[in-house]
C-alpha positions as CSV (number, residue, x, y, z in Angstrom):
1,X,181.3,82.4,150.9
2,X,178.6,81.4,153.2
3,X,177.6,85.2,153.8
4,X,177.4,85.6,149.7
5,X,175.2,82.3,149.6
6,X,173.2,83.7,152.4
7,X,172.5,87.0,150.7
8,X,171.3,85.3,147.2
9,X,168.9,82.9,149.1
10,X,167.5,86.4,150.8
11,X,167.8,87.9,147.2
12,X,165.5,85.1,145.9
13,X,163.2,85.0,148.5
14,X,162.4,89.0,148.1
15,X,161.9,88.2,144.7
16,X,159.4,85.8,145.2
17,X,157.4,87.5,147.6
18,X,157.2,90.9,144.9
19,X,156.3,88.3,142.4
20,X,153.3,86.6,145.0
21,X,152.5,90.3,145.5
22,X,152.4,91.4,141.9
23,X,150.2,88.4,141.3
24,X,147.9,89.0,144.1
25,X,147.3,92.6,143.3
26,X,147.6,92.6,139.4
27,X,144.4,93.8,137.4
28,X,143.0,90.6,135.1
29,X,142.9,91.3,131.9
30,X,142.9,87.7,130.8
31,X,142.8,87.9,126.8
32,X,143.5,90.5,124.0
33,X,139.5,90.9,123.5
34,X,139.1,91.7,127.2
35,X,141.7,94.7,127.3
36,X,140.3,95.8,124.0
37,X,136.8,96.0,125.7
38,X,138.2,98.3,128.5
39,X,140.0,100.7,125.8
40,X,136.6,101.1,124.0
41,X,134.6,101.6,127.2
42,X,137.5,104.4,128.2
43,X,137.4,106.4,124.6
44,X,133.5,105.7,124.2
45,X,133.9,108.7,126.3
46,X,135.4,111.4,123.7
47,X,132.4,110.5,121.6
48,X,134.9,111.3,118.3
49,X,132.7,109.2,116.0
50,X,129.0,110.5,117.4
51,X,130.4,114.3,116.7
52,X,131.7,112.9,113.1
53,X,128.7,112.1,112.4
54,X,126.8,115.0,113.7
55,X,129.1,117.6,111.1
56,X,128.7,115.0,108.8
57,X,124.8,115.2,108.8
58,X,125.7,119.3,109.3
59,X,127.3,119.4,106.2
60,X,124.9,117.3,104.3
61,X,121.9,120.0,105.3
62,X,124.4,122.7,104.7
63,X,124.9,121.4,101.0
64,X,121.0,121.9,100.4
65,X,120.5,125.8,101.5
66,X,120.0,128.4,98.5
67,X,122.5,131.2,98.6
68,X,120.7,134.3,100.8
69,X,119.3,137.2,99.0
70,X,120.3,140.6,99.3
71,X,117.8,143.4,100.1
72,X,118.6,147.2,98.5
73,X,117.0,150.4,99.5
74,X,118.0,153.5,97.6
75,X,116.2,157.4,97.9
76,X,116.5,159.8,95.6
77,X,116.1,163.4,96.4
78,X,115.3,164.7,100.2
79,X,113.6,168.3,99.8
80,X,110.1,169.3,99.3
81,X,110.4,171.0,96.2
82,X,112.4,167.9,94.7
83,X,111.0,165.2,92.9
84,X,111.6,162.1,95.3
85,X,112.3,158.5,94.1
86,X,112.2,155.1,96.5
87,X,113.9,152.6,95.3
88,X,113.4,148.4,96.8
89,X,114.6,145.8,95.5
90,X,115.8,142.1,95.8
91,X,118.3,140.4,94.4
92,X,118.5,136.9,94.8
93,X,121.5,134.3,93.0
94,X,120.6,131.9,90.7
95,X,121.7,128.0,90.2
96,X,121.6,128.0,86.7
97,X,124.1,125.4,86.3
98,X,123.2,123.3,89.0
99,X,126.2,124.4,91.8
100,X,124.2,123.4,94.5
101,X,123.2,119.8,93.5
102,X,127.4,119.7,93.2
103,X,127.5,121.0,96.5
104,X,125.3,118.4,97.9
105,X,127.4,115.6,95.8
106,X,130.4,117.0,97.3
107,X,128.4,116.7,100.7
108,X,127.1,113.0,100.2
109,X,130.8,111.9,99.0
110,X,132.4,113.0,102.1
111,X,129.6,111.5,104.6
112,X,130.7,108.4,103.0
113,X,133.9,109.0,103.6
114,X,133.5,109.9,106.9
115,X,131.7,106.1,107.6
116,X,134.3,104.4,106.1
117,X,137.2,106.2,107.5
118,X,135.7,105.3,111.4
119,X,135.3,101.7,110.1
120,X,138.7,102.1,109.4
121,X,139.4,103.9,112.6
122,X,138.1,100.7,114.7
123,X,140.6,98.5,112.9
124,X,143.1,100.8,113.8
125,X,142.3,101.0,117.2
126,X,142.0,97.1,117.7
127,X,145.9,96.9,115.6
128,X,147.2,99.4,118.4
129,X,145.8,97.6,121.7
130,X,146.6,94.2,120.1
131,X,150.2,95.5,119.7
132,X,150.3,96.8,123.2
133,X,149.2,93.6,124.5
134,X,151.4,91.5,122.7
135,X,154.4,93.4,123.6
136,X,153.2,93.1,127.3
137,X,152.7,89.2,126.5
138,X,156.3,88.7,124.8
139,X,157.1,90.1,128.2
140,X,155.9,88.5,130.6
141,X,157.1,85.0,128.4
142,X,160.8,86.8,128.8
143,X,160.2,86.9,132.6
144,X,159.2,83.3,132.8
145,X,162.4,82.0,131.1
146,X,164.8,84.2,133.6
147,X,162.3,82.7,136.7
148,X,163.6,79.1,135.4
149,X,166.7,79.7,134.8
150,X,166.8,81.4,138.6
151,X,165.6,78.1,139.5
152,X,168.2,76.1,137.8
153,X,171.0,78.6,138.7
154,X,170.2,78.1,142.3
155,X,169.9,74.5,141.7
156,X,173.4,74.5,140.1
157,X,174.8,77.0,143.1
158,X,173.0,74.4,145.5
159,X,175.2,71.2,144.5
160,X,178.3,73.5,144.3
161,X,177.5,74.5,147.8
162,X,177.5,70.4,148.5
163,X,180.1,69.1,146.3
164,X,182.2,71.9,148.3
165,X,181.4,71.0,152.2
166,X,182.5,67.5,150.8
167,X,185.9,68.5,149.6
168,X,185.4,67.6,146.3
169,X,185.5,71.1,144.9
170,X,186.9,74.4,145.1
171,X,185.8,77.7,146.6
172,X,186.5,79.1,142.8
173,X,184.1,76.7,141.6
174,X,181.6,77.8,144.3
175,X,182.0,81.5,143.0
176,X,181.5,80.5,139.7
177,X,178.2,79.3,140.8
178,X,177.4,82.2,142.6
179,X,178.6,84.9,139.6
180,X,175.6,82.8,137.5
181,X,173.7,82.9,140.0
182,X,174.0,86.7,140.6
183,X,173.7,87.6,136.9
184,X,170.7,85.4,136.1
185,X,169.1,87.5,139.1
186,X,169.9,90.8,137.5
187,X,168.5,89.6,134.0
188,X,165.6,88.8,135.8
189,X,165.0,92.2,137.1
190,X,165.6,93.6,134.1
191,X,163.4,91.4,132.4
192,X,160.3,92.7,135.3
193,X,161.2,95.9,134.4
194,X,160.3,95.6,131.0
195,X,156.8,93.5,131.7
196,X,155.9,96.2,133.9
197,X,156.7,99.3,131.4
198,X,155.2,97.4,128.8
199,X,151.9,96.7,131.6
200,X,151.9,100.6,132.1
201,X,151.8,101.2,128.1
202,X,148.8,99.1,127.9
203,X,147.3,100.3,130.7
204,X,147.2,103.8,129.7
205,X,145.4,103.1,126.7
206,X,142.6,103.0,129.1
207,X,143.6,105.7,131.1
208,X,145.2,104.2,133.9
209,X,148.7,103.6,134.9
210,X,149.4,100.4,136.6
211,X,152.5,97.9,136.4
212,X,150.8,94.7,137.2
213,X,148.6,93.1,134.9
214,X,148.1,89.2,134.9
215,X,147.6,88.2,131.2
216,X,145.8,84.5,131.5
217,X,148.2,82.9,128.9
218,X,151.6,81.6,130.9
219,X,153.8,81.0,127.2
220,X,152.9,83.5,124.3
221,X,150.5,82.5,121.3
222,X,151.7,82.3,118.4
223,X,149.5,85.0,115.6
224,X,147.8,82.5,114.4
225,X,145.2,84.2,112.9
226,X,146.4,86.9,111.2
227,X,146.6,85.3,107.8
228,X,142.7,85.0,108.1
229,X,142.5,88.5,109.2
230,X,144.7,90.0,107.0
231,X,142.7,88.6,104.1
232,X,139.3,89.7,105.9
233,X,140.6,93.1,106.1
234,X,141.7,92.8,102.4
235,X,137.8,91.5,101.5
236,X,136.1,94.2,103.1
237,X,138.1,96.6,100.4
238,X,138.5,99.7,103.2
239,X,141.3,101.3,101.1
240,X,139.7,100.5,97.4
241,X,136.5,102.0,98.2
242,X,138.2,105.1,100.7
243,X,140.5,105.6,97.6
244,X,137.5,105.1,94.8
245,X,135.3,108.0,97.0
246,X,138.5,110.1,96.8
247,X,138.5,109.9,92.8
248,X,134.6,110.3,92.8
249,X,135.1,114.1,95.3
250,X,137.7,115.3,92.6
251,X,135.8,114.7,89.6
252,X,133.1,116.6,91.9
253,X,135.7,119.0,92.8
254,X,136.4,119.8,88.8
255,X,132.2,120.0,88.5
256,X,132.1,122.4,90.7
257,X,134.9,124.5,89.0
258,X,133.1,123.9,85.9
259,X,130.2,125.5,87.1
260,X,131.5,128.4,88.5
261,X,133.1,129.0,85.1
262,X,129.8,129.5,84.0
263,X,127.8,133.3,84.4
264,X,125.1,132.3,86.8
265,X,122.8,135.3,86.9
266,X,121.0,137.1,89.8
267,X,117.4,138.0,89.4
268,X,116.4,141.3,90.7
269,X,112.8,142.2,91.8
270,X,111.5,145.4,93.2
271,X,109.5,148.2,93.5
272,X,110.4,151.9,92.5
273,X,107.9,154.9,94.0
274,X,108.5,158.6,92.4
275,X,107.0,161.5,94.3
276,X,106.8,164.9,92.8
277,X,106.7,168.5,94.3
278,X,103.2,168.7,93.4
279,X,102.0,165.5,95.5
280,X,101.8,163.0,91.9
281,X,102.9,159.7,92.4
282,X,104.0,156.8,90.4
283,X,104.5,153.9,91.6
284,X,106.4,151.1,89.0
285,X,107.4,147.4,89.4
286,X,110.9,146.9,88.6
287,X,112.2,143.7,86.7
288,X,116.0,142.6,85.8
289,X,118.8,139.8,85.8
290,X,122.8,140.8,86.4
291,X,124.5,138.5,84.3
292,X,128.4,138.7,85.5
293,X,131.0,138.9,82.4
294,X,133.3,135.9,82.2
295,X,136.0,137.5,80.1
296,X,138.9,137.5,82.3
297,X,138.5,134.5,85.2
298,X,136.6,131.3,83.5
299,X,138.7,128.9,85.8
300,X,140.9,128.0,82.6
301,X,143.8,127.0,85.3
302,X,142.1,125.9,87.9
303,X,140.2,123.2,86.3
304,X,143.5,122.0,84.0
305,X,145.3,122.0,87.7
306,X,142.6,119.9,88.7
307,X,142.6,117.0,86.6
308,X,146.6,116.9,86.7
309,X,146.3,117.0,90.3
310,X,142.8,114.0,89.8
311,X,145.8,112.2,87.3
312,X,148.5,112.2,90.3
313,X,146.0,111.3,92.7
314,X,144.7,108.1,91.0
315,X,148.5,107.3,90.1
316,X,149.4,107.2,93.6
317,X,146.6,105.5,94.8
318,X,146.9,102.5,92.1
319,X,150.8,102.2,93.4
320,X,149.9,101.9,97.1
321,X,147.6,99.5,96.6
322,X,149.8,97.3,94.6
323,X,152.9,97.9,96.7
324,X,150.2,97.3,99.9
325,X,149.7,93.5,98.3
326,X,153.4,93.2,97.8
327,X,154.3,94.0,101.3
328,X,152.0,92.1,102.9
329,X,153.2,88.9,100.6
330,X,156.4,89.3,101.9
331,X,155.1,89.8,105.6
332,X,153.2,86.6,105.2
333,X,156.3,84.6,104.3
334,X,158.4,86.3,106.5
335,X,155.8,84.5,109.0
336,X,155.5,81.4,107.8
337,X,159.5,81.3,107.6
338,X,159.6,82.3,111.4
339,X,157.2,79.3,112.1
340,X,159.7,76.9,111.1
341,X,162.4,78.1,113.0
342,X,160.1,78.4,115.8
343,X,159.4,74.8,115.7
344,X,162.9,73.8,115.3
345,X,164.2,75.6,118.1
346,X,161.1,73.9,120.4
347,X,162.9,70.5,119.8
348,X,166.3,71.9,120.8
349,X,165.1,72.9,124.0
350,X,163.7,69.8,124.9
351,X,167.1,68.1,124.4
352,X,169.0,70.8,125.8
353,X,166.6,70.4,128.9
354,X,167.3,66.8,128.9
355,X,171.4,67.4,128.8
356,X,171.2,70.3,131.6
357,X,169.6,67.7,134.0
358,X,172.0,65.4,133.1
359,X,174.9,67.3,133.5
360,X,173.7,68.6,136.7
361,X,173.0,65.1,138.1
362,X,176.6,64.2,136.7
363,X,178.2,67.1,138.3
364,X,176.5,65.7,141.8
365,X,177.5,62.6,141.7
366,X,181.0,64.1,140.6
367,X,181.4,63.3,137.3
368,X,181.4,66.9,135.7
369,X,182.8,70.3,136.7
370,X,181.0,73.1,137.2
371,X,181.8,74.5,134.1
372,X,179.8,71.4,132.3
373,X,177.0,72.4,134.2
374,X,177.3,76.2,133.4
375,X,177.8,75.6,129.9
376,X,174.9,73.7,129.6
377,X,172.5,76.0,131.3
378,X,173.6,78.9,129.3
379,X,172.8,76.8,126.1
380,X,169.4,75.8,127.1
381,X,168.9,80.1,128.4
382,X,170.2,80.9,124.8
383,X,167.8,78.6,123.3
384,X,164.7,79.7,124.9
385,X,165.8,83.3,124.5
386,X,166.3,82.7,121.1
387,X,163.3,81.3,120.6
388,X,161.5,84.0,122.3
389,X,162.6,86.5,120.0
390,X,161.5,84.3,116.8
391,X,158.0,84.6,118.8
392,X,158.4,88.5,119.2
393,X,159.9,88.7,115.4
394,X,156.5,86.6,114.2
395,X,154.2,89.1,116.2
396,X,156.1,92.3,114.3
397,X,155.1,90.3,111.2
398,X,151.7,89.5,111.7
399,X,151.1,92.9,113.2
400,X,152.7,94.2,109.7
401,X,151.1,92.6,107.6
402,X,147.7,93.3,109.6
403,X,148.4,97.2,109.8
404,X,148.9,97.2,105.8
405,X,145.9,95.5,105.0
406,X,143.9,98.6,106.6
407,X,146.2,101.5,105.3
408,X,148.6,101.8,107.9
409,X,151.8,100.6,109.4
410,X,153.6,98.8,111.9
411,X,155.6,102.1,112.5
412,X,152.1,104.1,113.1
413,X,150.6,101.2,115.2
414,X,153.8,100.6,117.7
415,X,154.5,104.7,118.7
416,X,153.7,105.2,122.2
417,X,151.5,108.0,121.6
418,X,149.7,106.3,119.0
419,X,146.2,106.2,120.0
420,X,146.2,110.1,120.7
421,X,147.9,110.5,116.7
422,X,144.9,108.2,115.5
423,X,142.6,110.7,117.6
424,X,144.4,113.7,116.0
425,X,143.5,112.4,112.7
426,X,139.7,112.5,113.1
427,X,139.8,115.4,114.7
428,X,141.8,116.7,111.4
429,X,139.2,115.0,109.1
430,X,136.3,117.0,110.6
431,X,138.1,120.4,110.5
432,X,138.8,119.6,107.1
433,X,135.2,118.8,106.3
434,X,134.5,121.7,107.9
435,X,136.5,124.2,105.9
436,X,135.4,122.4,102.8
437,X,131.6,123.6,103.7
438,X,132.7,126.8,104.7
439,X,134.7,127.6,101.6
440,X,131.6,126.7,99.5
């Protein structure tokens, strides 16, 4: 028995001097806003947004260009006893019908979009750090309950120890002690684990990998301002304006059909030279306008296909948005519910405190049995744990409700590669924009 008691004290100790080390070594980050300022410095490097922009601007200058005209150059007849003919010409497309001031419509709407979608880009960003850091938070309040219930355990294993060099116990009560003892250890390795995994996953948001960050706060906070957020988000209107610029590009979209439904003609200009076997030239400016045939392809699909597909778009849009404000009710109840239960379980772990020390000071002076003692400390471990998950449960919820009120959701925010998807997405946008301009 003594060896066993022996080992745990040397077990503790080792975990006390990590913990001095982890705290001596950890990088500060000592609030949400100061790991968010090290992500932004660390993907201010990619320069997503500054290259947006630039094909944004691209595209907008792109819209304005005339079509190029084409330059012809025909001879008739090669021999000197032949009547020659040079033909020049240029032919050069006309906007009857106004595609290019569609084009640059087209152009404007999506530099629009592009500026709200990186507003909306920021907010995502600051959502995925924010989760990151609360999961490392939740953490590192999980560690700190199994580092005082290792304190009471070896407390409770100390006065066994006592009780049983007096003859007042016996060796099976000892090992009970010690079988605590033991598994509140191993809990509280597991629980370092998980603080430092969840340190990595923050870390690499800012391309490092370290396990030991020192958040300033020692208990959780509880998301108290995402009510107020939420309904900032909701104010600024990100998703009614994004989704009001998507209607305004289709109606464009069927404009621009429209006018290609129309016969825009090309203007040709040019000069035709006729030589003759007997040295006589002529000379003669030459004058016309191809006027293409609409007979067969006038768009008469295309643009019906259009405004069904405008109809389904503006459906769907109207939905989200309604089942967006539903959601986030339900998010924001969810929350306040969780505060209650929060609070409740805060007064039942003060008594419960209260009754362990009791018990423990009982089962000293030899009034209890160990038993008394264990099942008091495993009611106050359960109440802290349990109110620990309240407080992770009420960080899922505010982060819910947060993520909907800028278009996205918890699901998106809380994948471990979620930055480099949010990334992706940009990246997307532009070669979309790009293909747009190209297919013009």
């Amino acid at each position: 028995m003594s060896l066993y008691f022996t080992a745990f004290i040397r077990l503790g100790l080792a975990v006390g001097i990590s913990t001095a080390l982890q705290s001596t070594f950890a990088e500060n980050v000592s609030s949400f806003e100061s790991a968010f300022a090290k992500v932004q410095n660390y993907q201010a490097q990619t320069d997503i947004w500054q290259q947006q922009q630039q094909i944004s601007d691209f595209n907008v200058r792109q819209s304005k260009l005339w079509q190029n005209p084409s330059l012809s150059i025909e001879q008739n007849g090669f021999g000197n006893n032949q009547d020659q003919e040079l033909s020049i010409a240029i032919s050069q497309p006309l906007d009857v019908f106004g595609q290019r001031k569609i084009n640059q419509a087209l152009a404007s709407t999506s530099a629009q979009q592009i500026q709200l979608q990186q507003q909306i880009w920021n907010a995502q960003s600051q959502l995925i750090v924010k989760f990151a850091w609360s999961q490392l938070a939740i953490a590192q309040n999980e560690q700190s309950i199994y580092a005082t219930q290792l304190k009471l355990s070896k407390s409770n294993l100390d006065s066994a120890q006592k009780r049983y060099q007096a003859g007042s116990i016996a060796l099976v009560d000892v090992e009970r002690a010690q079988i605590e003892a033991l598994e509140i250890q191993r809990l509280y390795q597991q629980a370092l684990l998980k603080q430092q995994t969840a340190a990595r996953q923050l870390s690499n948001l800012w391309g490092e990998t370290t396990s030991q960050i020192a958040l300033n706060n020692s208990v959780t906070p509880w998301p108290e301002q995402s009510q107020n957020l939420v309904e900032r988000n909701l104010s600024e209107g990100w998703l009614q304006k994004l989704y009001a610029l998507n209607i305004q590009q289709a109606n464009q979209q069927i404009e621009h059909l429209k006018a290609q439904a129309r016969p825009n003609p090309t203007l040709n200009m040019g000069m035709s030279r006729t030589k003759s076997p007997t040295d006589t030239n002529d000379t003669a400016l030459v004058l016309g306008v191809d006027i293409p045939l609409n007979i067969f392809n006038r768009q008469q699909y295309a643009i019906p296909m259009a405004q069904k597909q405008q109809i389904l778009l503006n459906h769907q849009q109207q939905r989200e948005l309604k089942q967006q404000v539903l959601d986030i009710a339900n998010s924001i109840h969810q929350l306040k519910g969780l505060r209650t239960q929060f609070d409740a379980t805060g007064s039942q772990i003060g008594l419960a405190e209260k009754v362990q020390n009791r018990t423990l000071q009982g089962f000293q002076a030899g009034k209890f049995a160990i038993t008394d003692v264990q099942q008091t400390t495993k009611q106050l471990q359960d109440l802290r744990l349990s109110q620990m998950q309240i407080l992770a449960q009420a960080w899922q919820s505010a982060l819910s409700a947060e993520a909907l009120s800028i278009g996205t959701s918890y699901e998106e925010i809380s994948r471990s590669d979620a930055y480099s998807q949010l990334n992706k997405k940009a990246i997307e946008a532009s070669q979309t924009l790009i293909n747009s301009a190209s297919a013009q």
